[in-house]
N, C-alpha and C positions, 0 to 999 in steps of 0.2 A: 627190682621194679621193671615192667616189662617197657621194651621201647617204644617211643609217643609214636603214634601214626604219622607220617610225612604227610605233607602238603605240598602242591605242584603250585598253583595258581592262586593270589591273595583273595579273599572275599572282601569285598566294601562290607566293611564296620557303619553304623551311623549312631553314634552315643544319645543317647535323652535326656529327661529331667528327671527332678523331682525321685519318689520314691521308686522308677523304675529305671533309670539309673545307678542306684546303689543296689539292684536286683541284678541289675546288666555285669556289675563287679564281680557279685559274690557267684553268678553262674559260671562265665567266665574260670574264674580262681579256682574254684571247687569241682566243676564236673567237669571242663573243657579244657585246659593246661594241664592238668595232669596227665592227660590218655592219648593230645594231639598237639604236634607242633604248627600250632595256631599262627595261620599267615593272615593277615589281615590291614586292607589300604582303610586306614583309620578317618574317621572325618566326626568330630563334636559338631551334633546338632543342638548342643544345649542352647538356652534363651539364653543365656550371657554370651557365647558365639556369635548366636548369630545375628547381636547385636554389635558387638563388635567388627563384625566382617560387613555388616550391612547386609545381611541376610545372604550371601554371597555364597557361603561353605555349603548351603542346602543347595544350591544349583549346581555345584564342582563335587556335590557327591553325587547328587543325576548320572552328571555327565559320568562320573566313574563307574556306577552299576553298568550304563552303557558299555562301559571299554572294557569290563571286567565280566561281565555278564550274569553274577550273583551278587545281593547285597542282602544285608539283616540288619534290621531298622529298632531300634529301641522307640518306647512313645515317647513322644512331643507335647510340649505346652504351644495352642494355639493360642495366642495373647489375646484378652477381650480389656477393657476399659482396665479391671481391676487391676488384671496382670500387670498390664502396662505403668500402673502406679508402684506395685510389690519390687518389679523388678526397674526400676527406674528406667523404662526404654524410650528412646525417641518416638518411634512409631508403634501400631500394634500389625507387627506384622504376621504375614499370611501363614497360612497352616503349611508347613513343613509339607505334611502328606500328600496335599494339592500341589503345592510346585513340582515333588517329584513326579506325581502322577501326570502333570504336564509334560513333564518330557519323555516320561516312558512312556505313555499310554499303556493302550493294555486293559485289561481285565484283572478285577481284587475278586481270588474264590475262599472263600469262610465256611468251614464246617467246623461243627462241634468237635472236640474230644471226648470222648464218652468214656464211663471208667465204672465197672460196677458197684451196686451199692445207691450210684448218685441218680435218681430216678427224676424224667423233665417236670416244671409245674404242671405240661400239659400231658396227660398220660396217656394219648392217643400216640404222639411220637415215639412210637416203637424204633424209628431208624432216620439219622441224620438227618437236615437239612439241608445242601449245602446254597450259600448265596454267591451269585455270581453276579458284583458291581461292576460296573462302567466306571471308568477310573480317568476317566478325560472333560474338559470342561465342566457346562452347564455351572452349577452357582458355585462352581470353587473356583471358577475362575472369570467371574461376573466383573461385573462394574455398574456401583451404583451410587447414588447420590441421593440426597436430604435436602427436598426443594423446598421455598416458600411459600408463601399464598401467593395467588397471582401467574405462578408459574404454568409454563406448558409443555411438555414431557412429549418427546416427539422420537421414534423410530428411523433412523435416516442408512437407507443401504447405498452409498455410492458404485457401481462397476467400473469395469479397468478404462470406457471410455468416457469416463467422469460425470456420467447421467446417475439422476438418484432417483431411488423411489423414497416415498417418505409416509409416514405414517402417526397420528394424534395418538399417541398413550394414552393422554388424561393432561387436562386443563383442570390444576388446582384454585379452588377457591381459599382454603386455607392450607398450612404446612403438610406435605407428608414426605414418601421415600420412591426412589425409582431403581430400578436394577435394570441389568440389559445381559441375557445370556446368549451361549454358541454352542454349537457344536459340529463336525465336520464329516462330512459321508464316510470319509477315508477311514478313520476314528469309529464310525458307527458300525462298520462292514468289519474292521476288527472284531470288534466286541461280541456283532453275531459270531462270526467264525470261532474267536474262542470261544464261546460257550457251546455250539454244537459240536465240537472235539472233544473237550473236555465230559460232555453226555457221552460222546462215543468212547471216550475213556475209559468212564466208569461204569456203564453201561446203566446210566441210569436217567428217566425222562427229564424233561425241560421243560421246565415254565417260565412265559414273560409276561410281562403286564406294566402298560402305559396308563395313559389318559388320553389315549386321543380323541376320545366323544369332547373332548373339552378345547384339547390345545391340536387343533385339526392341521396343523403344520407340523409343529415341532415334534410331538410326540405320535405323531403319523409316520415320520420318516422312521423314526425308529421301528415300528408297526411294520412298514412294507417293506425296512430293508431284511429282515428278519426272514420275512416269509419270502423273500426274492430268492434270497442266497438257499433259503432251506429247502424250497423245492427246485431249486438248479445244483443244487450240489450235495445236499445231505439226507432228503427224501428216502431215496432206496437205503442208504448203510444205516439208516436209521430202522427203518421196514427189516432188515434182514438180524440187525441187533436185538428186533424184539422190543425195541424203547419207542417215545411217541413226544413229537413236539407241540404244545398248548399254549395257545393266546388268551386271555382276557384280560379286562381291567382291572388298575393295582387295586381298587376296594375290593369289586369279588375276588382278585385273588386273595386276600389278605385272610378273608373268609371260607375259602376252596383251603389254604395253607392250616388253617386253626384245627380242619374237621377234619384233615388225612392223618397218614400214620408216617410221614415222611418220606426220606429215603428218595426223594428229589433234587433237582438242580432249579433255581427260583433265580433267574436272572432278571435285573433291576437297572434303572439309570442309575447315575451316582449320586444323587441323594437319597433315591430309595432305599438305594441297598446299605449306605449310611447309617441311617434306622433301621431298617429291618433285620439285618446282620447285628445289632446290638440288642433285639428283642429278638431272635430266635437264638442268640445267645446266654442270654437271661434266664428264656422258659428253656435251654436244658441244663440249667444247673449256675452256671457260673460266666462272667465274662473273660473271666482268668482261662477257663476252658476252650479257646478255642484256636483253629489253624489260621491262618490267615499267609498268603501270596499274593503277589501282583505278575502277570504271566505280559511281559510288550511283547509287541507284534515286532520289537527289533530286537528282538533276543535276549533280553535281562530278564530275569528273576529275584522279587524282592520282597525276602519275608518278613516280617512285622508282628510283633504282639498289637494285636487286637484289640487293646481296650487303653484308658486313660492313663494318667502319669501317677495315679492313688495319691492323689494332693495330703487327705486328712490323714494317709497312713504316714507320709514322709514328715509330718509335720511335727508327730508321733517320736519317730526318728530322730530328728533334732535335737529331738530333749530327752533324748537317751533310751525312751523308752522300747521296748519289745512289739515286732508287730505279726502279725500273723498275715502277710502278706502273700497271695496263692502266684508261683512263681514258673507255672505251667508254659502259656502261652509264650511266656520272654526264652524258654528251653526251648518248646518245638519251633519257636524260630529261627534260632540258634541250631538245631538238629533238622529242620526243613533244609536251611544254604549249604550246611554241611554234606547234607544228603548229594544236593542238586550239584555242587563242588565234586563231590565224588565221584558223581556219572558224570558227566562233561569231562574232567580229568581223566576216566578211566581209572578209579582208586577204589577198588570194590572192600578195602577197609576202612576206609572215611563211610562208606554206605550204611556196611555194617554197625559201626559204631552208632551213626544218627539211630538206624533201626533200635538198638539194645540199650540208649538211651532213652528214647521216647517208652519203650518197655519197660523199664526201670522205675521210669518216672510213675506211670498206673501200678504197676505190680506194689508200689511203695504205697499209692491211696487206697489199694485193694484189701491192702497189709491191716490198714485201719490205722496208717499214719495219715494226715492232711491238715491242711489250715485251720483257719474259720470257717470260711465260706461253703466248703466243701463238707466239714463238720454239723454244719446246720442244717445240711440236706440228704446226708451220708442215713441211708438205710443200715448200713452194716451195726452189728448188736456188739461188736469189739474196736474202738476207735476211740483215738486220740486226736485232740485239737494239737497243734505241733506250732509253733512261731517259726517264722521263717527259716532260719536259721539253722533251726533243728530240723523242720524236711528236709532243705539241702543236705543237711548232713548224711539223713538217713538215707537219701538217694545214691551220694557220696559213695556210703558203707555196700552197697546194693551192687555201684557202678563198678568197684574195685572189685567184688568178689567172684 
Protein backbone atom coordinates (compact mmCIF):
# COMPACT_ATOMS: atom_id res chain seq x y z
CA UNK A 1 0.00 0.00 0.00
CA UNK A 2 1.37 3.28 -1.06
CA UNK A 3 2.49 5.72 1.74
CA UNK A 4 -0.34 8.24 3.27
CA UNK A 5 0.44 11.85 2.22
CA UNK A 6 2.02 13.99 5.26
CA UNK A 7 0.54 16.62 6.73
CA UNK A 8 2.48 19.88 8.10
CA UNK A 9 -0.22 21.92 9.86
CA UNK A 10 -3.55 20.47 11.74
CA UNK A 11 -6.85 21.60 10.12
CA UNK A 12 -9.78 22.59 12.73
CA UNK A 13 -12.19 19.44 12.62
CA UNK A 14 -15.84 20.80 13.84
CA UNK A 15 -17.94 17.36 14.36
CA UNK A 16 -22.09 17.73 13.91
CA UNK A 17 -25.21 16.01 14.39
CA UNK A 18 -27.61 13.82 13.51
CA UNK A 19 -27.22 11.90 10.23
CA UNK A 20 -24.33 14.05 8.96
CA UNK A 21 -22.30 13.04 11.49
CA UNK A 22 -22.32 9.41 11.03
CA UNK A 23 -21.61 10.70 7.05
CA UNK A 24 -18.62 12.86 8.85
CA UNK A 25 -17.21 8.99 10.12
CA UNK A 26 -17.77 7.01 7.37
CA UNK A 27 -15.91 9.73 4.83
CA UNK A 28 -13.26 10.26 7.13
CA UNK A 29 -12.62 6.19 7.64
CA UNK A 30 -13.07 5.32 3.97
CA UNK A 31 -11.80 7.91 1.51
CA UNK A 32 -9.44 10.07 3.89
CA UNK A 33 -7.20 7.71 6.36
CA UNK A 34 -6.44 5.65 3.99
CA UNK A 35 -4.46 8.02 1.48
CA UNK A 36 -3.57 10.87 4.24
CA UNK A 37 -2.11 11.11 7.67
CA UNK A 38 -4.90 13.13 8.77
CA UNK A 39 -3.90 15.97 11.21
CA UNK A 40 -6.66 17.39 12.66
CA UNK A 41 -7.34 20.18 16.02
CA UNK A 42 -10.68 18.31 16.76
CA UNK A 43 -13.61 20.24 18.35
CA UNK A 44 -17.38 18.30 18.81
CA UNK A 45 -20.08 20.76 17.90
CA UNK A 46 -22.72 18.25 18.60
CA UNK A 47 -25.90 19.51 20.58
CA UNK A 48 -24.90 17.30 23.52
CA UNK A 49 -21.48 19.37 23.64
CA UNK A 50 -22.43 22.09 23.42
CA UNK A 51 -24.70 21.75 25.92
CA UNK A 52 -22.47 20.60 28.18
CA UNK A 53 -19.76 23.19 27.71
CA UNK A 54 -22.50 26.01 27.63
CA UNK A 55 -22.02 26.54 24.22
CA UNK A 56 -18.45 27.29 24.80
CA UNK A 57 -16.63 24.63 22.36
CA UNK A 58 -18.30 26.63 19.20
CA UNK A 59 -16.43 29.91 20.15
CA UNK A 60 -12.94 27.94 21.07
CA UNK A 61 -13.36 26.37 17.53
CA UNK A 62 -13.70 30.12 16.07
CA UNK A 63 -11.02 31.06 17.78
CA UNK A 64 -8.99 27.97 16.48
CA UNK A 65 -10.02 28.40 12.57
CA UNK A 66 -8.44 31.89 13.47
CA UNK A 67 -4.91 30.40 14.83
CA UNK A 68 -4.96 27.60 12.32
CA UNK A 69 -6.24 29.34 9.43
CA UNK A 70 -8.37 26.33 7.84
CA UNK A 71 -11.38 24.57 9.27
CA UNK A 72 -14.15 21.90 7.95
CA UNK A 73 -17.31 22.27 9.59
CA UNK A 74 -19.81 19.18 9.57
CA UNK A 75 -23.88 20.50 9.88
CA UNK A 76 -25.48 21.59 12.99
CA UNK A 77 -28.65 21.31 14.74
CA UNK A 78 -29.78 24.96 15.45
CA UNK A 79 -32.21 24.09 18.43
CA UNK A 80 -35.98 25.58 17.99
CA UNK A 81 -38.70 24.98 20.84
CA UNK A 82 -38.84 21.18 19.62
CA UNK A 83 -35.19 20.38 19.72
CA UNK A 84 -34.83 21.82 22.84
CA UNK A 85 -37.54 19.23 24.32
CA UNK A 86 -35.77 16.04 22.21
CA UNK A 87 -32.62 16.79 23.44
CA UNK A 88 -33.38 17.89 27.06
CA UNK A 89 -31.35 21.34 26.73
CA UNK A 90 -31.35 24.28 29.18
CA UNK A 91 -31.64 26.73 26.67
CA UNK A 92 -32.16 26.87 22.80
CA UNK A 93 -29.19 27.84 21.82
CA UNK A 94 -27.84 29.93 18.92
CA UNK A 95 -26.86 28.44 15.52
CA UNK A 96 -23.50 27.21 15.67
CA UNK A 97 -22.90 28.88 11.95
CA UNK A 98 -23.83 32.45 13.24
CA UNK A 99 -21.36 32.44 16.27
CA UNK A 100 -18.58 31.38 14.05
CA UNK A 101 -19.62 33.63 11.41
CA UNK A 102 -19.32 36.20 14.16
CA UNK A 103 -16.00 35.96 14.72
CA UNK A 104 -14.71 35.22 11.41
CA UNK A 105 -16.47 37.41 9.44
CA UNK A 106 -16.08 37.15 5.99
CA UNK A 107 -17.95 36.14 3.10
CA UNK A 108 -19.80 32.35 2.58
CA UNK A 109 -19.43 31.58 -1.66
CA UNK A 110 -21.78 28.59 -2.74
CA UNK A 111 -21.79 27.22 -6.01
CA UNK A 112 -23.27 24.26 -7.37
CA UNK A 113 -21.57 20.93 -8.21
CA UNK A 114 -22.56 19.91 -11.35
CA UNK A 115 -22.07 16.36 -12.69
CA UNK A 116 -23.46 15.16 -15.83
CA UNK A 117 -26.76 13.48 -16.49
CA UNK A 118 -28.06 15.73 -13.49
CA UNK A 119 -30.00 18.55 -15.49
CA UNK A 120 -31.23 22.09 -13.24
CA UNK A 121 -35.23 22.26 -12.65
CA UNK A 122 -34.48 25.44 -14.38
CA UNK A 123 -33.19 24.57 -17.92
CA UNK A 124 -32.08 27.91 -18.74
CA UNK A 125 -29.06 27.37 -16.13
CA UNK A 126 -26.74 26.33 -18.52
CA UNK A 127 -23.72 27.55 -16.13
CA UNK A 128 -23.36 27.87 -12.13
CA UNK A 129 -24.63 30.34 -9.95
CA UNK A 130 -22.34 31.08 -7.50
CA UNK A 131 -23.92 32.93 -4.05
CA UNK A 132 -21.79 35.19 -2.43
CA UNK A 133 -23.33 35.68 1.52
CA UNK A 134 -22.41 38.21 3.97
CA UNK A 135 -21.64 36.10 6.89
CA UNK A 136 -21.56 38.97 9.65
CA UNK A 137 -24.46 40.14 11.90
CA UNK A 138 -27.93 41.45 10.79
CA UNK A 139 -30.62 38.72 12.20
CA UNK A 140 -28.15 36.11 13.35
CA UNK A 141 -26.99 38.06 15.46
CA UNK A 142 -30.28 40.28 16.58
CA UNK A 143 -31.84 40.67 19.77
CA UNK A 144 -35.38 40.49 20.26
CA UNK A 145 -38.06 40.29 22.51
CA UNK A 146 -41.93 39.24 22.79
CA UNK A 147 -43.78 42.42 24.11
CA UNK A 148 -47.14 42.82 25.72
CA UNK A 149 -50.15 44.97 25.08
CA UNK A 150 -49.41 48.29 26.20
CA UNK A 151 -45.86 48.25 25.49
CA UNK A 152 -43.51 50.70 23.57
CA UNK A 153 -40.60 49.47 21.48
CA UNK A 154 -38.27 52.16 21.29
CA UNK A 155 -34.76 52.51 19.23
CA UNK A 156 -32.20 54.07 21.54
CA UNK A 157 -28.44 54.82 20.08
CA UNK A 158 -26.24 56.18 22.92
CA UNK A 159 -22.49 57.85 21.53
CA UNK A 160 -19.23 57.70 23.43
CA UNK A 161 -20.34 61.18 25.02
CA UNK A 162 -23.42 59.47 26.47
CA UNK A 163 -26.13 61.64 24.24
CA UNK A 164 -28.83 59.50 22.75
CA UNK A 165 -30.87 59.63 19.94
CA UNK A 166 -33.91 57.80 20.23
CA UNK A 167 -36.49 56.66 18.26
CA UNK A 168 -40.68 55.01 18.65
CA UNK A 169 -40.59 51.36 16.79
CA UNK A 170 -44.14 50.85 17.54
CA UNK A 171 -46.59 51.41 20.48
CA UNK A 172 -48.41 48.01 21.06
CA UNK A 173 -51.83 47.89 21.70
CA UNK A 174 -51.96 44.27 22.09
CA UNK A 175 -48.95 41.45 22.18
CA UNK A 176 -46.44 41.08 19.46
CA UNK A 177 -42.36 40.75 18.93
CA UNK A 178 -39.51 43.20 18.44
CA UNK A 179 -35.96 42.57 16.95
CA UNK A 180 -33.13 45.07 16.96
CA UNK A 181 -30.35 44.34 14.06
CA UNK A 182 -26.32 45.74 13.24
CA UNK A 183 -24.02 45.78 11.11
CA UNK A 184 -20.54 47.48 10.82
CA UNK A 185 -18.89 49.44 7.85
CA UNK A 186 -15.71 47.57 8.75
CA UNK A 187 -17.76 44.16 8.17
CA UNK A 188 -19.62 45.64 5.08
CA UNK A 189 -16.22 47.05 3.01
CA UNK A 190 -15.08 43.29 3.63
CA UNK A 191 -17.82 41.76 2.09
CA UNK A 192 -17.64 44.26 -0.89
CA UNK A 193 -13.95 43.57 -1.37
CA UNK A 194 -14.55 39.96 -1.25
CA UNK A 195 -16.85 39.67 -3.66
CA UNK A 196 -15.20 41.95 -6.39
CA UNK A 197 -11.80 39.55 -6.02
CA UNK A 198 -13.37 36.77 -6.02
CA UNK A 199 -15.40 38.07 -9.65
CA UNK A 200 -11.79 38.90 -10.58
CA UNK A 201 -11.03 35.38 -9.77
CA UNK A 202 -13.10 33.84 -11.76
CA UNK A 203 -13.66 36.21 -14.14
CA UNK A 204 -17.06 36.16 -14.01
CA UNK A 205 -19.86 39.21 -13.35
CA UNK A 206 -21.40 40.47 -10.04
CA UNK A 207 -24.60 40.90 -9.02
CA UNK A 208 -25.94 42.64 -5.75
CA UNK A 209 -29.23 43.48 -4.58
CA UNK A 210 -30.69 45.23 -1.38
CA UNK A 211 -33.82 46.82 -0.50
CA UNK A 212 -32.98 50.08 -0.10
CA UNK A 213 -36.26 51.79 -1.72
CA UNK A 214 -37.44 50.49 1.50
CA UNK A 215 -34.78 50.33 4.40
CA UNK A 216 -33.28 53.79 3.09
CA UNK A 217 -30.39 53.41 5.91
CA UNK A 218 -29.60 50.08 6.48
CA UNK A 219 -29.76 48.58 3.21
CA UNK A 220 -28.31 51.85 1.56
CA UNK A 221 -25.05 51.46 3.26
CA UNK A 222 -24.62 48.50 1.94
CA UNK A 223 -25.92 50.00 -1.77
CA UNK A 224 -23.15 52.82 -1.67
CA UNK A 225 -20.50 50.93 0.14
CA UNK A 226 -20.42 48.78 -2.98
CA UNK A 227 -20.44 51.18 -5.43
CA UNK A 228 -17.77 53.36 -3.47
CA UNK A 229 -15.03 50.70 -3.22
CA UNK A 230 -15.97 49.56 -6.82
CA UNK A 231 -15.46 52.54 -8.74
CA UNK A 232 -12.16 53.47 -6.35
CA UNK A 233 -10.57 50.31 -6.74
CA UNK A 234 -12.09 47.75 -9.06
CA UNK A 235 -13.64 49.66 -12.02
CA UNK A 236 -10.81 49.55 -14.42
CA UNK A 237 -9.63 45.49 -13.54
CA UNK A 238 -12.98 44.83 -14.01
CA UNK A 239 -13.19 46.85 -17.54
CA UNK A 240 -9.89 45.16 -18.65
CA UNK A 241 -11.24 41.44 -17.36
CA UNK A 242 -14.11 41.85 -19.70
CA UNK A 243 -16.62 41.29 -16.49
CA UNK A 244 -19.23 43.95 -15.41
CA UNK A 245 -20.67 44.96 -11.94
CA UNK A 246 -24.77 45.26 -11.40
CA UNK A 247 -26.99 46.71 -8.82
CA UNK A 248 -30.63 46.13 -8.43
CA UNK A 249 -33.18 45.18 -6.02
CA UNK A 250 -33.39 41.65 -4.41
CA UNK A 251 -37.14 41.16 -6.23
CA UNK A 252 -36.00 42.26 -9.66
CA UNK A 253 -32.92 40.50 -9.02
CA UNK A 254 -34.61 37.33 -8.10
CA UNK A 255 -36.45 37.69 -11.52
CA UNK A 256 -33.11 39.04 -13.58
CA UNK A 257 -31.56 35.39 -11.75
CA UNK A 258 -34.74 32.96 -12.86
CA UNK A 259 -34.45 34.29 -16.85
CA UNK A 260 -30.44 34.09 -17.23
CA UNK A 261 -28.38 31.26 -18.17
CA UNK A 262 -26.13 31.66 -15.01
CA UNK A 263 -22.59 31.49 -14.79
CA UNK A 264 -22.71 34.66 -12.35
CA UNK A 265 -21.59 35.89 -8.90
CA UNK A 266 -25.14 36.98 -6.99
CA UNK A 267 -23.89 38.62 -3.92
CA UNK A 268 -26.55 38.77 -0.95
CA UNK A 269 -26.83 40.04 2.78
CA UNK A 270 -26.82 37.21 5.25
CA UNK A 271 -30.18 36.26 5.24
CA UNK A 272 -30.59 36.49 1.66
CA UNK A 273 -28.09 34.58 0.67
CA UNK A 274 -29.35 32.09 3.43
CA UNK A 275 -32.35 31.34 1.22
CA UNK A 276 -31.15 31.97 -1.93
CA UNK A 277 -28.07 29.75 -1.77
CA UNK A 278 -30.73 26.89 -0.69
CA UNK A 279 -32.92 27.57 -3.67
CA UNK A 280 -30.43 27.84 -6.26
CA UNK A 281 -29.34 24.86 -4.73
CA UNK A 282 -32.41 22.99 -5.07
CA UNK A 283 -33.12 24.14 -8.86
CA UNK A 284 -29.71 22.49 -9.74
CA UNK A 285 -30.40 19.35 -8.68
CA UNK A 286 -29.60 18.60 -5.21
CA UNK A 287 -28.72 20.34 -1.85
CA UNK A 288 -26.20 17.50 -1.24
CA UNK A 289 -24.59 19.22 -4.48
CA UNK A 290 -23.08 22.01 -3.48
CA UNK A 291 -19.43 23.92 -2.45
CA UNK A 292 -19.83 25.99 0.26
CA UNK A 293 -16.60 28.39 2.02
CA UNK A 294 -16.43 31.04 4.31
CA UNK A 295 -13.26 33.39 3.03
CA UNK A 296 -12.41 36.25 6.72
CA UNK A 297 -10.94 39.10 5.93
CA UNK A 298 -8.41 37.70 8.93
CA UNK A 299 -7.19 34.84 7.16
CA UNK A 300 -9.31 31.62 7.99
CA UNK A 301 -10.97 29.49 5.67
CA UNK A 302 -14.00 27.46 6.49
CA UNK A 303 -15.56 24.75 4.56
CA UNK A 304 -18.89 23.43 5.42
CA UNK A 305 -21.52 21.09 3.94
CA UNK A 306 -24.24 23.24 2.90
CA UNK A 307 -27.34 21.90 3.78
CA UNK A 308 -29.11 20.42 6.95
CA UNK A 309 -28.31 17.60 9.54
CA UNK A 310 -31.02 14.91 7.24
CA UNK A 311 -33.03 14.57 10.68
CA UNK A 312 -35.72 11.87 8.87
CA UNK A 313 -32.57 10.15 7.31
CA UNK A 314 -30.76 9.62 10.70
CA UNK A 315 -33.78 8.77 12.38
CA UNK A 316 -33.92 6.06 9.63
CA UNK A 317 -30.37 5.10 11.02
CA UNK A 318 -31.40 4.47 14.42
CA UNK A 319 -33.36 1.72 13.78
CA UNK A 320 -31.05 0.02 11.71
CA UNK A 321 -32.28 0.84 8.59
CA UNK A 322 -30.35 1.62 5.06
CA UNK A 323 -30.32 5.14 3.91
CA UNK A 324 -29.53 6.49 0.80
CA UNK A 325 -27.96 9.56 2.09
CA UNK A 326 -26.06 11.92 -0.88
CA UNK A 327 -22.72 12.46 0.81
CA UNK A 328 -21.24 14.86 -1.75
CA UNK A 329 -21.11 18.21 -0.21
CA UNK A 330 -19.60 16.62 3.56
CA UNK A 331 -16.50 15.33 0.82
CA UNK A 332 -15.90 18.61 -1.03
CA UNK A 333 -15.70 19.95 2.32
CA UNK A 334 -13.48 17.71 3.43
CA UNK A 335 -11.42 18.03 0.00
CA UNK A 336 -11.99 22.09 -0.17
CA UNK A 337 -9.62 22.39 3.56
CA UNK A 338 -7.64 19.80 2.33
CA UNK A 339 -6.91 21.57 -0.89
CA UNK A 340 -6.53 25.14 0.82
CA UNK A 341 -4.02 23.08 3.63
CA UNK A 342 -2.08 22.00 0.80
CA UNK A 343 -1.47 25.46 -0.68
CA UNK A 344 -0.74 27.50 2.39
CA UNK A 345 1.51 24.35 3.42
CA UNK A 346 3.17 24.18 0.10
CA UNK A 347 2.20 20.26 -0.19
CA UNK A 348 1.33 20.06 -3.89
CA UNK A 349 0.20 16.22 -2.94
CA UNK A 350 -2.45 17.10 -0.37
CA UNK A 351 -3.69 19.37 -3.50
CA UNK A 352 -3.57 16.70 -5.78
CA UNK A 353 -5.26 14.44 -3.86
CA UNK A 354 -8.35 17.02 -2.81
CA UNK A 355 -8.38 17.53 -6.85
CA UNK A 356 -8.59 13.37 -7.81
CA UNK A 357 -10.99 13.11 -5.03
CA UNK A 358 -13.62 15.68 -5.87
CA UNK A 359 -13.03 13.76 -9.48
CA UNK A 360 -13.80 10.55 -8.21
CA UNK A 361 -16.44 11.45 -6.45
CA UNK A 362 -18.54 12.84 -10.32
CA UNK A 363 -16.81 10.31 -12.38
CA UNK A 364 -18.55 7.57 -9.86
CA UNK A 365 -22.21 9.60 -10.43
CA UNK A 366 -21.34 9.72 -14.12
CA UNK A 367 -20.68 5.93 -13.87
CA UNK A 368 -24.44 5.76 -13.14
CA UNK A 369 -23.69 4.92 -9.33
CA UNK A 370 -25.65 7.83 -6.99
CA UNK A 371 -28.08 8.07 -4.24
CA UNK A 372 -31.65 8.91 -4.31
CA UNK A 373 -31.74 12.25 -4.84
CA UNK A 374 -29.51 12.31 -7.68
CA UNK A 375 -31.37 9.10 -8.99
CA UNK A 376 -34.70 10.91 -9.34
CA UNK A 377 -33.09 13.47 -11.53
CA UNK A 378 -30.22 11.55 -13.16
CA UNK A 379 -30.90 11.76 -16.98
CA UNK A 380 -28.35 8.98 -17.57
CA UNK A 381 -30.39 5.64 -19.26
CA UNK A 382 -27.71 3.20 -17.04
CA UNK A 383 -27.96 4.04 -13.30
CA UNK A 384 -28.24 2.72 -10.14
CA UNK A 385 -29.93 4.06 -6.73
CA UNK A 386 -26.87 3.13 -4.37
CA UNK A 387 -27.46 3.50 -0.28
CA UNK A 388 -24.97 5.26 1.17
CA UNK A 389 -22.74 3.08 2.00
CA UNK A 390 -22.41 1.46 -1.06
CA UNK A 391 -21.38 4.92 -3.05
CA UNK A 392 -18.73 5.47 -0.57
CA UNK A 393 -17.53 2.32 -1.31
CA UNK A 394 -17.66 2.61 -4.84
CA UNK A 395 -15.76 5.93 -4.59
CA UNK A 396 -13.45 3.98 -2.23
CA UNK A 397 -12.88 1.25 -5.14
CA UNK A 398 -12.36 4.43 -7.79
CA UNK A 399 -9.99 6.30 -5.09
CA UNK A 400 -7.63 3.35 -4.65
CA UNK A 401 -7.33 2.43 -8.26
Amino acid sequence: MPERIRMKTPIVEMDGDEMTRVLWRWVKERLLLPHIDLKTEYYDLGLAKREETGDRVTTAAAEAALRLGVAVKCATITPNAERVKEYGLSEMWKSPNGTIRAILDGTVFRAPILARGIVPYIPTWTKPITIARHAYGDVYRNVEFSVGAGCRAELVVTDGGGSAARATIHAFDGGGVVQGLYNTDESIASFARACFSYALDTKQDLWFATKDTISKTYDRRFKDTFETIFEAEYEKAFADAGISYFYTLIDDMVARVLRSEGGCIWACKNYDGDVMSDMTAAAYGSLAMMRSVLVSPKGAFEYEAAHGTVQRHYYKYQKGEKTSTNPIATIFAWSGAIRKRGESDGLPALVDFADRLERVCLETIEAGVMTGDLFALSRLTNKTEADTETFLRAVAERLAG
